[in-house]
C-alpha positions as CSV (number, residue, x, y, z in Angstrom):
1,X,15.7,123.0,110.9
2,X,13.6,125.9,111.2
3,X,9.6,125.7,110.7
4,X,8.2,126.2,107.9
5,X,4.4,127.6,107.4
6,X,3.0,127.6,103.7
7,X,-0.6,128.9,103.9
8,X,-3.2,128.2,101.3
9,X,-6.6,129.5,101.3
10,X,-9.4,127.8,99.1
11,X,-12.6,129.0,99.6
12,X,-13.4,129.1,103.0
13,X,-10.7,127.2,104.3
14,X,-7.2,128.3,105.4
15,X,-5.0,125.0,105.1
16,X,-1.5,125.2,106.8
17,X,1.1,123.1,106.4
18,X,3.8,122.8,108.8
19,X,7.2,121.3,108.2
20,X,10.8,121.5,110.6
21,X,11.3,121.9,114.6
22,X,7.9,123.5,116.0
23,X,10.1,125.1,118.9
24,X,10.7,128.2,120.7
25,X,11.3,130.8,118.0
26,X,9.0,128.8,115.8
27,X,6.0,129.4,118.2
28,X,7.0,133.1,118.4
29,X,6.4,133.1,114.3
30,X,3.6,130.9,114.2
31,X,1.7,133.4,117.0
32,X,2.9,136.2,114.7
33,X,0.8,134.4,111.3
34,X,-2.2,133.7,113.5
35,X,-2.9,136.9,115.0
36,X,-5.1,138.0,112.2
37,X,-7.5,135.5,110.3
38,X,-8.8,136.6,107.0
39,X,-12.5,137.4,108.0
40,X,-13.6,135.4,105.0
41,X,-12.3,132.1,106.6
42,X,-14.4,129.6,108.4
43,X,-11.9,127.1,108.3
44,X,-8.4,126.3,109.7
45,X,-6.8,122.8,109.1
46,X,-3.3,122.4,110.1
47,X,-1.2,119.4,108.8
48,X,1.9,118.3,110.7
49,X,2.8,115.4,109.0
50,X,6.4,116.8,108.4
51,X,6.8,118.4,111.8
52,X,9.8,116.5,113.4
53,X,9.4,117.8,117.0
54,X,6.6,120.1,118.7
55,X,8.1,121.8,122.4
56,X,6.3,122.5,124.9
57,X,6.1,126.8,123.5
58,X,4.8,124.8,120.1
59,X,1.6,123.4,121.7
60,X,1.1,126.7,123.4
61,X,0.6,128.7,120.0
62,X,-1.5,126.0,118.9
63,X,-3.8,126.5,122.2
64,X,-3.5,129.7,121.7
65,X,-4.5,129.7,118.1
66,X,-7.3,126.9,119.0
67,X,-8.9,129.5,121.2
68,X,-8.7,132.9,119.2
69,X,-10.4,130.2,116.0
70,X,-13.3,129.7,118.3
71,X,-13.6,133.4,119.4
72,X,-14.2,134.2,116.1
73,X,-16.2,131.8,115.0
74,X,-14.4,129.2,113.4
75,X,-13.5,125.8,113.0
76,X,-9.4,124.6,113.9
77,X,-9.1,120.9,113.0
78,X,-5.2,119.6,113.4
79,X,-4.2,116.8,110.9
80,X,-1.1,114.6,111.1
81,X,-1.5,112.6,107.1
């Protein structure tokens, strides 16, 4: 099962929810979303309780993503419900 990203923006915040395999190719497309943040957004709150399994690329891109959401000034908050 591939990963799937659905994106929702209320306000401020950017809420992601992640569901499927957060593998290789997954990270490559997750890196792909992430590299531009609507300027608007202060927020980012990921939610992975319907991720099944994260490799070792998958926390990677989330480092990765961590670190570009506090360049610019925002707050990155991962959830598991």
């Amino acid at each position: 099962m591939n990963l799937e990203i659905q994106k929702e923006i209320n306000r401020s915040q950017l809420s992601v929810k992640l569901s499927g395999r957060f593998d290789t190719p997954a990270a490559n497309e997750f890196d792909r979303e992430f590299a531009v943040l609507p300027e608007d957004v202060r927020t980012v709150e990921l939610d992975f309780s319907a991720v099944s399994y994260i490799s070792s690329a998958g926390l990677r891109s989330l480092l990765k993503a961590k670190k570009l959401a506090t360049k610019r000034d925002k707050r990155f908050a991962c959830q598991k419900y």
